[in-house]
C-alpha positions in Angstrom: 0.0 0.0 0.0 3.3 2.5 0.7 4.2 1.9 -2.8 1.2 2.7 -4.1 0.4 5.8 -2.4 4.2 6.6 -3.5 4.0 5.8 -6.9 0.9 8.1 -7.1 2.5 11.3 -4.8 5.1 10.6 -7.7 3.1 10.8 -10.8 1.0 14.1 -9.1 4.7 16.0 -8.5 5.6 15.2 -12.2 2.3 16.0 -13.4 2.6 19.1 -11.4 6.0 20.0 -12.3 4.9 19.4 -16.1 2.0 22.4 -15.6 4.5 24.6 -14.2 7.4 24.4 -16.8 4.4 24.7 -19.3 3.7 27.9 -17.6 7.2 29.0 -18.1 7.2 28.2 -21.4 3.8 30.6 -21.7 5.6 33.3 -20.2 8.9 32.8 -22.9 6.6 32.4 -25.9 3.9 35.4 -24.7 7.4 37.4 -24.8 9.3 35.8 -27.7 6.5 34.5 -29.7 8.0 32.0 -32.6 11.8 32.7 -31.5 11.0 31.2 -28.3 13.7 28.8 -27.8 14.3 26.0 -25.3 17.8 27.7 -23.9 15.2 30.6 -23.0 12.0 28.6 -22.1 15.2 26.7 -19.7 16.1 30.0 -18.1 12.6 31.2 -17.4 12.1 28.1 -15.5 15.2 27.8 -13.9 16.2 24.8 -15.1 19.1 23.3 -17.4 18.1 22.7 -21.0 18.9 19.0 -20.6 16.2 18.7 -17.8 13.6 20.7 -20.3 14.4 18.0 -22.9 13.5 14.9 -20.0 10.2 16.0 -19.7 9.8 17.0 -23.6 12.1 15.1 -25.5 13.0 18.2 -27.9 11.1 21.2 -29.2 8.4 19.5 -31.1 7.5 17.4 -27.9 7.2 21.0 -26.1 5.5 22.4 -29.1 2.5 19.4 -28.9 2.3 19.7 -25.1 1.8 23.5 -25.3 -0.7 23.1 -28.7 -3.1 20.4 -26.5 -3.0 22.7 -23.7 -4.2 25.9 -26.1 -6.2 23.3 -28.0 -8.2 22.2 -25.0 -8.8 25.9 -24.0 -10.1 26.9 -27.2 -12.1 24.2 -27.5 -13.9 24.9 -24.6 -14.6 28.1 -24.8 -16.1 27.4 -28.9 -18.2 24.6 -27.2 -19.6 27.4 -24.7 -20.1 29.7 -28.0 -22.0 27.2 -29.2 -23.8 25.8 -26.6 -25.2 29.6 -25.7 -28.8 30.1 -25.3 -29.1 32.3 -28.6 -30.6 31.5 -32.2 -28.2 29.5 -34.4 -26.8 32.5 -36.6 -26.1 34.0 -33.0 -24.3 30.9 -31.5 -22.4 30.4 -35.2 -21.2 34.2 -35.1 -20.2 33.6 -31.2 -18.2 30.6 -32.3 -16.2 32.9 -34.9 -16.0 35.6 -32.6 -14.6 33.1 -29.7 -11.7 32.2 -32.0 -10.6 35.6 -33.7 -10.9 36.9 -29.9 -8.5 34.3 -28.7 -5.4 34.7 -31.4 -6.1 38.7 -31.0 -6.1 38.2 -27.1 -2.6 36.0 -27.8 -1.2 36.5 -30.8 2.3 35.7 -30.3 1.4 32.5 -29.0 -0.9 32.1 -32.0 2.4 32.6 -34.4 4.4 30.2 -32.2 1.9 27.7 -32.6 1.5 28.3 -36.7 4.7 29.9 -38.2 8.1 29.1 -37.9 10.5 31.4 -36.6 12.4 33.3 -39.2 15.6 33.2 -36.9 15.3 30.0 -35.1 18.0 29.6 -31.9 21.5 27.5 -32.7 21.1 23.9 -32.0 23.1 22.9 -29.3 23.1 19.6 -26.4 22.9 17.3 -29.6 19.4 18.5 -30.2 18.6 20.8 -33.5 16.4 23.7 -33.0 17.1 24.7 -36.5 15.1 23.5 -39.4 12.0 23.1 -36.7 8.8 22.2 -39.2 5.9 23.7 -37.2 3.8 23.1 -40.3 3.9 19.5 -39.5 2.8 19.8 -36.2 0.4 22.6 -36.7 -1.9 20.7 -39.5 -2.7 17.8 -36.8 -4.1 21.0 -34.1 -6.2 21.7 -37.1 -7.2 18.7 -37.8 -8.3 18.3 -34.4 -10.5 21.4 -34.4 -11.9 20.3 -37.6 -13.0 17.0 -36.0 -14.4 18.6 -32.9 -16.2 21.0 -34.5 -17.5 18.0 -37.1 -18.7 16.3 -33.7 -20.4 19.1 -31.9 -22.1 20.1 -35.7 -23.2 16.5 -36.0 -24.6 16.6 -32.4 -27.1 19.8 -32.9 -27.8 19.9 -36.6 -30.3 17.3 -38.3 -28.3 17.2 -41.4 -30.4 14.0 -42.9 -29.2 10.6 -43.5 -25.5 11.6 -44.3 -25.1 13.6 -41.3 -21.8 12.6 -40.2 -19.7 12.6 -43.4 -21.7 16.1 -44.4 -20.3 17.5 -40.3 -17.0 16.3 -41.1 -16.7 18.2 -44.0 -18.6 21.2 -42.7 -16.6 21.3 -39.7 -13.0 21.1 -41.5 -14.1 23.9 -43.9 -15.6 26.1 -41.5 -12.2 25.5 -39.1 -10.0 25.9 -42.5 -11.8 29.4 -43.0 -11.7 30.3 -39.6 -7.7 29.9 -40.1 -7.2 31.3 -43.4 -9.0 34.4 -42.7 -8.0 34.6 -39.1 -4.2 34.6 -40.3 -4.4 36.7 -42.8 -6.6 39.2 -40.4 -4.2 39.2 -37.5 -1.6 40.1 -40.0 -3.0 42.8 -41.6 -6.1 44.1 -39.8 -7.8 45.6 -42.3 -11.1 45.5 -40.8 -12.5 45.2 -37.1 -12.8 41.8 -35.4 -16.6 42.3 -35.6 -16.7 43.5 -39.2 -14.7 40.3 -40.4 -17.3 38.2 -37.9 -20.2 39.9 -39.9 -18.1 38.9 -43.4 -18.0 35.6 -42.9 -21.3 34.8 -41.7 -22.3 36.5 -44.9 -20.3 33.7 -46.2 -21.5 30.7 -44.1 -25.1 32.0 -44.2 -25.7 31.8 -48.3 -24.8 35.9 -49.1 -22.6 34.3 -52.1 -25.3 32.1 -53.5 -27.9 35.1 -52.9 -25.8 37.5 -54.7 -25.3 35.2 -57.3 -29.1 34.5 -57.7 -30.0 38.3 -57.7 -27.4 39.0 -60.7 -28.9 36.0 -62.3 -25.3 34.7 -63.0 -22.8 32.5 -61.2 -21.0 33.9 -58.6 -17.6 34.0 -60.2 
């Protein structure tokens, strides 16, 4: 029974220690954004690089831990969006509103999650920073939004007898324009947060098709 209750005091100090160099690593990347490197995420925590790299492996193993933790916060809060006691074009232009709030509220954290940094930090302690391919591990964070979003879709929307294939493409799209047009927003702001909401429920609510209909031509 003394092992036991050892074994688990153990695995709630790692688990514990793993939140708070997490934390740290917040901190470095809030500050540093994509150039956050793990000699600086180290420091921040006071620890050696070579204990950063026990708990992580590498960068990409930090990168993952710090995109589930994200992740799981945004998918929370979209969940709430949508779960809101509102009509469905209300809840829909929450769920937008909810995510371009989030990379606006965070956006250096946002880039450390999506784009590579355009200096990364020498590779040192055998392990190469350099070269680090944050498109590979950014497409699975999307992909997981997609699917979550497919689930709760499939979950509140009759969509008919192919309901689950149709919420599984909905979802990816509407997550795929959520990205595309959040990225390209964040970068260049050339509109309001709630202006760009507005835009693309235009989009998601038929104003294409409409237009289209009302020139009596396609829409391209």
């Amino acid at each position: 029974m003394a092992t036991t209750h050892q074994s688990s005091d153990q695995d709630r100090s790692a688990d514990q220690r793993r939140r708070e160099l997490l934390e740290a690593a917040d901190r470095v990347v809030l500050r540093d954004g994509p150039k956050a490197s793990m000699n600086a995420i180290a420091a921040e925590a006071g620890i050696t690089k070579p204990i950063l790299y026990r708990h992580f492996g590498d960068k990409g193993g930090l990168y993952r831990a710090l995109a589930k933790r994200h992740t799981d916060a945004l998918l929370e809060a979209l969940r709430g969006a949508l779960d809101a006691p509102a009509d469905r074009r209300q809840r829909v232009a929450a769920t937008l509103d909810t995510y371009l709030a989030a990379i606006e509220a965070r956006p250096q954290v946002y880039r450390f999650l999506m784009h590579p940094a355009e200096d990364p930090a020498p590779a040192d302690h055998g392990t190469a920073e350099t070269g680090f391919d944050v498109g590979r591990h950014s497409a699975p964070l999307l992909r997981r939004l997609g699917e979550e979003l497919a689930k709760v879709i499939h979950e509140r929307v009759d969509l008919g007898p192919d309901a689950e294939r149709l919420s599984r493409v909905w979802g990816h799209g509407i997550v795929g324009m959520m990205h595309a047009a959040g990225d390209w927003w964040l970068g260049e702001r050339p509109c309001s947060r709630a202006e760009l909401v507005h835009s693309l429920m235009d989009l998601l609510w038929g104003r294409l098709a409409v237009v289209a209909d009302r020139e009596g031509g396609p829409g391209f």
